[in-house]
VOGU-3710 file (C-alpha; in Angstrom, 3 decimals, decimal comma):
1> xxxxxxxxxx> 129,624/123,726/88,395  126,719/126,003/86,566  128,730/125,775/83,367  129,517/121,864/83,460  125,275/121,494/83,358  124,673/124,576/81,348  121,761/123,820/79,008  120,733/120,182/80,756  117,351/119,907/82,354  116,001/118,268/85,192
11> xxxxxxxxxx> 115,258/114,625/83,215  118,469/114,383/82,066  119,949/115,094/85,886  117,957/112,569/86,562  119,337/109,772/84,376  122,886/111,197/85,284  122,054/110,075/88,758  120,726/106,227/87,720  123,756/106,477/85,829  125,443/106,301/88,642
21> xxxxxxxxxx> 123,621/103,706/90,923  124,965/101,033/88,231  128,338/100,704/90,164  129,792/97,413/89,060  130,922/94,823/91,943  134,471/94,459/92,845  134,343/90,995/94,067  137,085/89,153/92,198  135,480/85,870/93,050  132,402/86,698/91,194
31> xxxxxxxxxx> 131,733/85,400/88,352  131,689/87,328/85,099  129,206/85,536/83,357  126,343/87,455/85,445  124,555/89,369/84,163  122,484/92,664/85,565  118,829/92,521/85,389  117,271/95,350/85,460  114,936/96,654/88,923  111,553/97,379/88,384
41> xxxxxxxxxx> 112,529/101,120/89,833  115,122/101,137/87,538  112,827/100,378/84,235  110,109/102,631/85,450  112,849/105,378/86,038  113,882/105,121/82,699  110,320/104,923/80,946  109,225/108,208/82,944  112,531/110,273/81,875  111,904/108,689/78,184
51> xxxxxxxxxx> 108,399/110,301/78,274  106,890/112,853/76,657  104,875/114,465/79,265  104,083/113,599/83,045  100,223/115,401/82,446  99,861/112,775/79,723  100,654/109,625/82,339  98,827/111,197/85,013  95,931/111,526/83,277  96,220/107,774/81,673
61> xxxxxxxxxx> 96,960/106,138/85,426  96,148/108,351/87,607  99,475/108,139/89,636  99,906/111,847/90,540  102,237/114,247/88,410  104,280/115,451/91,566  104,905/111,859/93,013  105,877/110,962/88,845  108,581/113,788/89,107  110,022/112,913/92,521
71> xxxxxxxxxx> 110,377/109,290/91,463  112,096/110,274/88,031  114,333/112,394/90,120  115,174/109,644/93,152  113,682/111,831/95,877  110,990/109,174/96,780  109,695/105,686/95,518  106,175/104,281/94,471  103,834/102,410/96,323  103,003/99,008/94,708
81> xxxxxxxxxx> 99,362/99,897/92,987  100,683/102,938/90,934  104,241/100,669/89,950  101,903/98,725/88,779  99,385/101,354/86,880  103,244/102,561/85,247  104,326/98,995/84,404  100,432/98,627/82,841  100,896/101,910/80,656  104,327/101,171/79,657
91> xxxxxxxx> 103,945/97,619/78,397  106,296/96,251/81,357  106,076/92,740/82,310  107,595/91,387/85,207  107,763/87,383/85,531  109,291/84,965/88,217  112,066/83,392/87,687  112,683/79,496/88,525
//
């Protein structure tokens, strides 16, 4: 297993494993026309592991360095003020739909 990762770091583990979560439905009576929209976790996820550095976002929001490296990683989620401090410093909008 060590050699399958050799030289890989923690981010990219990270996006191997939201990789993953976007399993694709078997229901045959689906339609195919539908199309995934993206999860707020999911765009946040992919902003933090496209980042520089997690000192430079903690500083800029305030959301906590440790907390920032769980959530890249899938250990834990956010609470709804420091999504939103992320979604602020990223540029992501969210908007309802009809």
């Amino acid at each position: 297993r060590r050699d399958i990762y050799a030289g890989t770091h923690k981010q990219s583990r990270a996006k191997r494993r939201l990789d993953k979560q976007k399993t694709k439905c078997k229901n045959k009576y689906m339609s195919k026309a539908r199309k995934h929209n993206e999860t707020m976790t999911e765009l946040l996820r992919r902003a933090l592991l496209e980042a520089k550095s997690f000192r430079g976002i903690e500083t800029a929001t305030g959301v906590k360095r440790q907390g920032l490296m769980k959530f890249a990683r899938g250990e834990q989620s956010l609470r709804l003020d420091n999504a939103d401090a992320l979604a602020e410093y990223f540029g992501i909008v969210s908007r309802k739909e009809r």
